[in-house]
C-alpha positions in Angstrom: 0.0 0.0 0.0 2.5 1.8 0.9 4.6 1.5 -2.8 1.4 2.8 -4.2 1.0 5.9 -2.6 4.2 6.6 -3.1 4.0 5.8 -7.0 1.1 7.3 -7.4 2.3 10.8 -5.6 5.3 10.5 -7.8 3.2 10.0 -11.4 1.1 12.9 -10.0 3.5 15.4 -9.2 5.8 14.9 -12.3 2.8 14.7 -14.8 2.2 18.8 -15.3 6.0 19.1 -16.1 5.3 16.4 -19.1 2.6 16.8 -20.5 2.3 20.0 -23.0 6.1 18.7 -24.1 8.3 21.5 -22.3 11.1 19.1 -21.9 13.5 18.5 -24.1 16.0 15.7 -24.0 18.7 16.3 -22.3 17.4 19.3 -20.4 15.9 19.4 -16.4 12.4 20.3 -16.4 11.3 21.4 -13.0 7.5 22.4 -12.7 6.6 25.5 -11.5 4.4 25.0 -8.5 2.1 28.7 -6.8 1.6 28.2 -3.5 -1.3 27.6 -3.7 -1.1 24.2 -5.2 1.8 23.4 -2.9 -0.5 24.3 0.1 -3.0 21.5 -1.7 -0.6 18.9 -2.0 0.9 19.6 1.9 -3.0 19.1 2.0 -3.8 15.8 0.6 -0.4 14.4 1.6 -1.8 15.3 5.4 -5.2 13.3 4.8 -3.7 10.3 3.3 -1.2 10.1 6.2 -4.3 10.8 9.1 -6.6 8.5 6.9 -3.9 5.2 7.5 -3.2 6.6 11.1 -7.1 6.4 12.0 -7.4 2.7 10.2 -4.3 1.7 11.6 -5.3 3.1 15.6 -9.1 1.4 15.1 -7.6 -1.6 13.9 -5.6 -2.2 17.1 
């Protein structure tokens, strides 16, 4: 479960970069992220990490 969050954060994050073709070979692309969408991901990154702490506290 774990490997999937974690794949799935890291398809997520790098897909804005990619996908209207700003990167050419051999260069870095780094996506430009407002603060806005950085408070967001803080955001969902927080609830994903409560969510498994709750199921993981009423499991026990």
């Amino acid at each position: 479960m774990k490997k999937l969050i974690v794949a799935a954060v890291a398809t997520i994050s790098a897909t804005p970069a990619f996908a209207a073709g700003a990167c050419t070979p051999g260069v870095n692309c780094v996506p430009e992220i407002s603060a806005l969408e950085g408070t967001a991901a803080v955001a969902a990154l927080a609830a994903v990490v409560l969510l498994a702490w709750e199921r993981r506290r009423r499991s026990a």
